[in-house]
LOLUMKOL-483909 format. One record per residue (C-alpha): x, y, z; residue number from 1. Coordinates in nm, 2 decimals. Example, Ala and Ser with C-alpha at 12.3 -4.5 7.8 and 13.67 -1.06 7.14 Angstrom:
+--------+--------+--------+------+
:     px :     py :     pz : loro :
+--------+--------+--------+------+
:   1.23 :  -0.45 :   0.78 :    1 :
:   1.37 :  -0.11 :   0.71 :    2 :
+--------+--------+--------+------+
This chain:
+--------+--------+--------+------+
:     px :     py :     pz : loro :
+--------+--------+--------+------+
:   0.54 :  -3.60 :  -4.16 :    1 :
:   0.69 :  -3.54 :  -3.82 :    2 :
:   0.58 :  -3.33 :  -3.53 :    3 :
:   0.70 :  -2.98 :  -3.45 :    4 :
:   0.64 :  -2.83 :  -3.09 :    5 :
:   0.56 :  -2.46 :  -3.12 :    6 :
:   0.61 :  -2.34 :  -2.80 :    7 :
:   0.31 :  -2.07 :  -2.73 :    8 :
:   0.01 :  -1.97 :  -2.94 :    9 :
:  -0.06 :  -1.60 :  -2.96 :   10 :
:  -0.06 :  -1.44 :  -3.31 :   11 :
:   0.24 :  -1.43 :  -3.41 :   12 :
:   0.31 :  -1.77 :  -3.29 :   13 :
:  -0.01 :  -1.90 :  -3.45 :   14 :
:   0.11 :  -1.73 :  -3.78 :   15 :
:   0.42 :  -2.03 :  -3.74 :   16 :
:   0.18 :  -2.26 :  -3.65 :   17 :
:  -0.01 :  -2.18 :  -3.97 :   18 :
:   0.27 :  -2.20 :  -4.19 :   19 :
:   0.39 :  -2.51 :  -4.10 :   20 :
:   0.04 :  -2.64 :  -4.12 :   21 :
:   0.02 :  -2.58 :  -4.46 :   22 :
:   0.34 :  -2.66 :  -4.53 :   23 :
:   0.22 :  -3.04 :  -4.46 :   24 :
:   0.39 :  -3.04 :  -4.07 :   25 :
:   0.24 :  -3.18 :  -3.81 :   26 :
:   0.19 :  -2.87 :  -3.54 :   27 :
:   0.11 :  -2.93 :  -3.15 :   28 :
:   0.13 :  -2.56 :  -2.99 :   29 :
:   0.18 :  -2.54 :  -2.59 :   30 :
:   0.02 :  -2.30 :  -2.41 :   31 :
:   0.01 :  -2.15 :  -2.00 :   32 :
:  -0.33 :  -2.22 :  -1.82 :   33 :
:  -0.42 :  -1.88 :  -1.84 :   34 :
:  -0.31 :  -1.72 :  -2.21 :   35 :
:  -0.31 :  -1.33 :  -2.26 :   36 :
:  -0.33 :  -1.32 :  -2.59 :   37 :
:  -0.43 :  -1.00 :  -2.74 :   38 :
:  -0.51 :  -1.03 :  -3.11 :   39 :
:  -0.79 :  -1.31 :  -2.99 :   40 :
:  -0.93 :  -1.31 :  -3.36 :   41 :
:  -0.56 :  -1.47 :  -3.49 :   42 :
:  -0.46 :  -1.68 :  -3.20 :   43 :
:  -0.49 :  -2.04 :  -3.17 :   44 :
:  -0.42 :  -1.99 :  -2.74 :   45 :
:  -0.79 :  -1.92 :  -2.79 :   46 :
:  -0.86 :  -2.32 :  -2.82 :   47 :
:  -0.77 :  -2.31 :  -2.46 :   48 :
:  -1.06 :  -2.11 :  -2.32 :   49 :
:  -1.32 :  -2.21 :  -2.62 :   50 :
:  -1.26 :  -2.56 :  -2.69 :   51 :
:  -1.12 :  -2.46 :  -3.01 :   52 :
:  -1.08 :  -2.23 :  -3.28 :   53 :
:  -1.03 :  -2.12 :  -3.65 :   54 :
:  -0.74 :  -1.89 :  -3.78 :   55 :
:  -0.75 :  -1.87 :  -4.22 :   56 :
:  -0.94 :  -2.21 :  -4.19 :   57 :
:  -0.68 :  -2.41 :  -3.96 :   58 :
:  -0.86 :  -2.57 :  -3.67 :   59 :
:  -0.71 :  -2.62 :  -3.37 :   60 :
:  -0.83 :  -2.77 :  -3.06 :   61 :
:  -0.78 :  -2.78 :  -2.70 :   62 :
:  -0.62 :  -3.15 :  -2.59 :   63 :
:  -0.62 :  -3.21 :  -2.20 :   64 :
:  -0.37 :  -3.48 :  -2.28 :   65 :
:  -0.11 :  -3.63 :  -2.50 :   66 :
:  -0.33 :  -3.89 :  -2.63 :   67 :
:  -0.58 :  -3.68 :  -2.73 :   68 :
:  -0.32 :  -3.45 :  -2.90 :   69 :
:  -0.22 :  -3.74 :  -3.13 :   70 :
:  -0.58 :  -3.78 :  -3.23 :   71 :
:  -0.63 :  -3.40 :  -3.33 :   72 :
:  -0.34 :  -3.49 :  -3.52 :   73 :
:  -0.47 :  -3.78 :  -3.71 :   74 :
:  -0.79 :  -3.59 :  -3.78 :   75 :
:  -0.58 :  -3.27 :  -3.96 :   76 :
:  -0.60 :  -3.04 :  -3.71 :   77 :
:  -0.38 :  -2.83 :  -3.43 :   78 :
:  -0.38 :  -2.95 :  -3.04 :   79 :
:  -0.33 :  -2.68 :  -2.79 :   80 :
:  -0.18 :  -2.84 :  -2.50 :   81 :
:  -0.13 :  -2.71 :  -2.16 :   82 :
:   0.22 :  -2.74 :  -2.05 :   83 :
:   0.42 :  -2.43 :  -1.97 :   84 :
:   0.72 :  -2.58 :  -1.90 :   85 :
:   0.71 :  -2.82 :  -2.26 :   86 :
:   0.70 :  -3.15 :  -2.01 :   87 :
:   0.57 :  -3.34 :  -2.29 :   88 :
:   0.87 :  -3.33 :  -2.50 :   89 :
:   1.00 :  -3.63 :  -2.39 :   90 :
:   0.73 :  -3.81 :  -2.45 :   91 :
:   0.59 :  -3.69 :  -2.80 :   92 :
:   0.99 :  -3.67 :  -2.89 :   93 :
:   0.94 :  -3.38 :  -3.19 :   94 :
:   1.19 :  -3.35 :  -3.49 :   95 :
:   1.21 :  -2.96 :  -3.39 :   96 :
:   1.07 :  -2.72 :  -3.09 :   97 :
:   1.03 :  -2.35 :  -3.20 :   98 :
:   1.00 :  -2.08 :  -2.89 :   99 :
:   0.71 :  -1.87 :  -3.02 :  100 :
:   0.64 :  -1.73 :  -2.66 :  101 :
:   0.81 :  -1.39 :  -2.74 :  102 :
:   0.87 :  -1.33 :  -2.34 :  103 :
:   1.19 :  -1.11 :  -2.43 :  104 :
:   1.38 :  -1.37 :  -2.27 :  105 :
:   1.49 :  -1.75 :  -2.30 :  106 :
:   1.18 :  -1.93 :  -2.10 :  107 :
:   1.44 :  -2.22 :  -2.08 :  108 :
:   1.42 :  -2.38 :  -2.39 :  109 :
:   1.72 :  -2.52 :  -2.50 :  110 :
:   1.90 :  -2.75 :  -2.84 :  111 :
:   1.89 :  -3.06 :  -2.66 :  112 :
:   1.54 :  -3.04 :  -2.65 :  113 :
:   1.47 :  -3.18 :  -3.03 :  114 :
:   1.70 :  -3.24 :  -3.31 :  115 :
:   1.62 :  -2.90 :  -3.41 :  116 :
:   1.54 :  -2.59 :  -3.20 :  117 :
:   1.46 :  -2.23 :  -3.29 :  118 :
:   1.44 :  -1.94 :  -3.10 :  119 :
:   1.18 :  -1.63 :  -3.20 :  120 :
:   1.30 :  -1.33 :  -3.10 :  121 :
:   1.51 :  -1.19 :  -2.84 :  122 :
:   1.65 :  -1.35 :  -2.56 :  123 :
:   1.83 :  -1.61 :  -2.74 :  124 :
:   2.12 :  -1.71 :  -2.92 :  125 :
:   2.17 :  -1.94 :  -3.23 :  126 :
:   2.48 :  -2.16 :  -3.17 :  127 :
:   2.44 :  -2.13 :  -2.81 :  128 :
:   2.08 :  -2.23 :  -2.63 :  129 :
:   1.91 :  -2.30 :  -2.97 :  130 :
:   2.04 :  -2.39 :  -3.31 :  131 :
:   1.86 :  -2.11 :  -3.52 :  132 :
:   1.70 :  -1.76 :  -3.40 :  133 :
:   1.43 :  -1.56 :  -3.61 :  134 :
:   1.49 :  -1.19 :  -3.59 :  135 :
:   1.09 :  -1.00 :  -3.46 :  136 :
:   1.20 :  -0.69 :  -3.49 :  137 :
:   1.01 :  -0.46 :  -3.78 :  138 :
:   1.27 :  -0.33 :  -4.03 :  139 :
:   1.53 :  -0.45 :  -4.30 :  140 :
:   1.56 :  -0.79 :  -4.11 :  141 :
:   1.24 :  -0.88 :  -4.01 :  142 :
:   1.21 :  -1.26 :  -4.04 :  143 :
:   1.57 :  -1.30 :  -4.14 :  144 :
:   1.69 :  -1.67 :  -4.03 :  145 :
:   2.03 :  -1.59 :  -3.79 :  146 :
:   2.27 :  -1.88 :  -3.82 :  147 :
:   2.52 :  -1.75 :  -3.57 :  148 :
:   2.47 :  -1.46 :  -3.28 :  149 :
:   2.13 :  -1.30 :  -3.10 :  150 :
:   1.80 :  -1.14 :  -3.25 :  151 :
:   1.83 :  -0.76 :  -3.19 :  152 :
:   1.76 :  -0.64 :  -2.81 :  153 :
:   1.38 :  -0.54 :  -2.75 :  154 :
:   1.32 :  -0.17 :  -2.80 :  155 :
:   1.01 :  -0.17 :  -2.62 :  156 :
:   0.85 :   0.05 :  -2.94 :  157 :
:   0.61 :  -0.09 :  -3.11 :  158 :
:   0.64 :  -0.08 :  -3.49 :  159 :
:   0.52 :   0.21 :  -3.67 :  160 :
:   0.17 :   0.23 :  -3.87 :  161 :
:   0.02 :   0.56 :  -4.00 :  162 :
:   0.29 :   0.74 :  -3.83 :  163 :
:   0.13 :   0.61 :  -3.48 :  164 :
:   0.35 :   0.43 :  -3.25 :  165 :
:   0.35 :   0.35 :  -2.92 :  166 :
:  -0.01 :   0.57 :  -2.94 :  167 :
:  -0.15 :   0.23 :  -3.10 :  168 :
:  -0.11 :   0.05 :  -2.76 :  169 :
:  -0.34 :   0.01 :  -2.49 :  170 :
:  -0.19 :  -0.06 :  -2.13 :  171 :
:  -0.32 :  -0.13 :  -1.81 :  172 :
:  -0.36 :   0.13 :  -1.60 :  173 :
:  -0.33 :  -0.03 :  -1.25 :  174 :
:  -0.37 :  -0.42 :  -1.13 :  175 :
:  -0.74 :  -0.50 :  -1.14 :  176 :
:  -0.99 :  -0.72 :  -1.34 :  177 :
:  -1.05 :  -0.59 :  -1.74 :  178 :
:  -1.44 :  -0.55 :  -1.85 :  179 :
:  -1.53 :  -0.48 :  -2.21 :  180 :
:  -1.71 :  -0.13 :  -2.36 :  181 :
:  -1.59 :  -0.22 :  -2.73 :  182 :
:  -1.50 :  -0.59 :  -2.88 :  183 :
:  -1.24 :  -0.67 :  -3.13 :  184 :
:  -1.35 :  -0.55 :  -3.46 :  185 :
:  -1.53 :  -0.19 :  -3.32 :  186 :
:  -1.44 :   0.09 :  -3.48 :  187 :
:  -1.34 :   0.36 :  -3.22 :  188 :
:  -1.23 :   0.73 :  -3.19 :  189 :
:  -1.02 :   0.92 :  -2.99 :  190 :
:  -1.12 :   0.94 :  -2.60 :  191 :
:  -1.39 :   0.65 :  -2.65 :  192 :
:  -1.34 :   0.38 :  -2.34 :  193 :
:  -1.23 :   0.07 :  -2.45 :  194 :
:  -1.27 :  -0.09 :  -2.12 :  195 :
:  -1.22 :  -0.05 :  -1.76 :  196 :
:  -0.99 :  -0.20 :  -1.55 :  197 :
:  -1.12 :  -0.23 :  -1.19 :  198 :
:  -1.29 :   0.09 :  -1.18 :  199 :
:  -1.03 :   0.29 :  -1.40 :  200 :
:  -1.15 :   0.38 :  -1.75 :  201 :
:  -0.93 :   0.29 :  -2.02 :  202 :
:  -0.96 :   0.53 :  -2.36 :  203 :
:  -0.84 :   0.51 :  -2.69 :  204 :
:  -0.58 :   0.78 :  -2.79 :  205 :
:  -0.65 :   0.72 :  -3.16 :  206 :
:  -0.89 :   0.67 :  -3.41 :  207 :
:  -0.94 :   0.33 :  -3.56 :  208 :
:  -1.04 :  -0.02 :  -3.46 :  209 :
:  -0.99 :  -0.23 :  -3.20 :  210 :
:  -0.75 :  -0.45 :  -3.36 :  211 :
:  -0.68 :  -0.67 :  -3.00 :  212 :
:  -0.79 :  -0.64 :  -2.68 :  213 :
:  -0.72 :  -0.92 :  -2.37 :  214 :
:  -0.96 :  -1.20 :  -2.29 :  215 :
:  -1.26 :  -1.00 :  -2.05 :  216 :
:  -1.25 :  -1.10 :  -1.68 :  217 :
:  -0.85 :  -1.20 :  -1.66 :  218 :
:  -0.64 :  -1.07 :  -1.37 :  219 :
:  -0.43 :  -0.74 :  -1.56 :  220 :
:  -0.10 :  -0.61 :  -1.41 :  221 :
:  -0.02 :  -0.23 :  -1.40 :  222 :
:   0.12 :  -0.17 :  -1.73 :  223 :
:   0.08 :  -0.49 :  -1.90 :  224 :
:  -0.02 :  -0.45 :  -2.25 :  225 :
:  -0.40 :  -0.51 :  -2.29 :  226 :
:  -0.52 :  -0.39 :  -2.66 :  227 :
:  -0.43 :  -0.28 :  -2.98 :  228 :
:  -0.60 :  -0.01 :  -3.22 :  229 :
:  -0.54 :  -0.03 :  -3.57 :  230 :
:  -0.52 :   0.37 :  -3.79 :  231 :
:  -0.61 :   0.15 :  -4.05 :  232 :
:  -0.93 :   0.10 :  -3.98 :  233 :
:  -0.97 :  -0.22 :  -4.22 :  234 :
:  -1.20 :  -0.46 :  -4.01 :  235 :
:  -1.05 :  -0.74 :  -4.24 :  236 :
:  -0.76 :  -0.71 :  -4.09 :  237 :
:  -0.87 :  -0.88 :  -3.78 :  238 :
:  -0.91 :  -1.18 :  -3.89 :  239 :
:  -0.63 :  -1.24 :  -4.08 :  240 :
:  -0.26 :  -1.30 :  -4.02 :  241 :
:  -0.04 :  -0.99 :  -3.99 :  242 :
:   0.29 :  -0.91 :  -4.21 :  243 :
:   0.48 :  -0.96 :  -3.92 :  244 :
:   0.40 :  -1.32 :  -3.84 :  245 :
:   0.40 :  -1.42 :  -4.19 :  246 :
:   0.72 :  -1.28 :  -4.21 :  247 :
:   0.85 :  -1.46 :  -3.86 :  248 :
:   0.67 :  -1.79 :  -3.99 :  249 :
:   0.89 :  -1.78 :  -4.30 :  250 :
:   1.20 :  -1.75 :  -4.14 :  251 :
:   1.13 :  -2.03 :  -3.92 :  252 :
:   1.00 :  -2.23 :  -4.22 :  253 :
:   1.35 :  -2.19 :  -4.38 :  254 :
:   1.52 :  -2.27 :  -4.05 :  255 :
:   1.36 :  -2.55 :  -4.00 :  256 :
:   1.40 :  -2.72 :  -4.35 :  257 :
:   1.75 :  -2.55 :  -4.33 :  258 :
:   1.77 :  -2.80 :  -4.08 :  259 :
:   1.61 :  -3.11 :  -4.20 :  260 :
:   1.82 :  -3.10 :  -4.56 :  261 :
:   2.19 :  -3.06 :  -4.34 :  262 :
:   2.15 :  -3.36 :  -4.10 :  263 :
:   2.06 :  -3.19 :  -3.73 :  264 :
:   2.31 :  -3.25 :  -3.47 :  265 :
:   2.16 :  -3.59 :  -3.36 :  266 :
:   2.15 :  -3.76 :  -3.74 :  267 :
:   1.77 :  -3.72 :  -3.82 :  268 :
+--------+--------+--------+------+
């Protein structure tokens, strides 16, 4: 089965990663040195800081180097490389390269990279820097495959559950160093710290559980997004793939065999 490149590894690009796992693909996701992953529980970025890790039974494992990648492969699981700038596509030559990285904005992947490309989200356009895009945004067209034209500008508002919003959302404060009062999975109430950043308390303006919350000890911007509390309150939740990412993991599904049964633009 030939290789697809997944370019990042949080949760919803570990939900593609998934998919195409079990769809019989053969996955390598990139990563930065660093990842700030939130939902921890459902990212495969976590391989990077724990050797590796297990999202709905899919293994993946950190690989310092392409060799090592091609091993994980042969052995059924997922390498998590380090290479934020996809270096190793020339080498490992993939029949597609999907940007999962969900930066808002192209993070200069482009369709000559691989036969096929695919674009998640906004900042890029199918026809143009990638061959297919994968609308993110909740709604009506969540995970619809766009064959021509952009994915739908960022809002900046997260998607609606229990009527909460943009109160679900935990943001840093100020710049400073994040330390842990709860853990992914505690259920929390309204005013509770979560975790401090510096010195700063950081509360929860809800009640629920902490569905994400940023690797403990990493370097946090002012305003940077840093956890996640669920109204739900259903601990399974955590450790399981979201609606959104399944949904986003079927549109690239469809993209990419969309691709594969055409012809892509190099003959494949």
């Amino acid at each position: 089965m030939p290789i697809v490149i997944v370019r990042g590894a949080g949760d919803i690009a570990s939900g593609i990663i998934h998919r195409l796992y079990m769809s019989g693909f053969n996955v390598i996701a990139l990563e930065i040195e660093k990842p700030l992953s939130i939902r921890r529980t459902v990212s495969f970025s976590e391989a990077i800081y724990d050797g590796e890790t297990v999202v709905e039974d899919v293994k993946a494992i950190y690989a310092d180097n392409i060799e090592i990648a091609q091993t994980i492969l042969r052995d059924g699981n997922v390498p998590v490389l380090i290479d934020e700038k996809a270096l190793c596509i020339d080498q490992i030559k993939p029949v597609a390269v999907v940007d999962a990285i969900l930066a808002k904005r192209n993070m200069g992947t482009n369709k000559y990279m691989a036969p096929i490309t695919i674009g998640v989200g906004p900042g890029f356009c199918a026809g143009d820097d990638v061959d297919y895009v994968i609308e993110t945004q909740r709604g009506h067209y969540l995970g619809r495959v766009i064959y021509n034209g952009c994915a739908a500008l960022n809002t900046g508002i997260p998607g609606i559950i229990m009527g909460y919003g943009k109160e679900r959302v935990i943001k840093s404060p100020q710049d400073g160093l994040i330390k842990h009062v709860r853990k992914i999975g505690d259920l929390v109430n309204e005013g509770d710290v979560v975790c401090y950043v510096g010195n700063e308390k950081v509360k929860a303006s809800i009640n629920g559980v902490v569905r994400g919350l940023i690797r403990e000890n990493l370097f946090v911007s002012k305003g940077l997004k840093i956890g996640d509390i669920d109204p739900r309150a259903e601990v399974d939740y955590i450790y399981t793939i979201s609606d959104k990412a399944r949904a986003v993991a079927g549109g690239v599904l469809e993209a990419l065999l969309h691709g594969l049964s055409k012809g892509d633009k190099n003959g494949y």
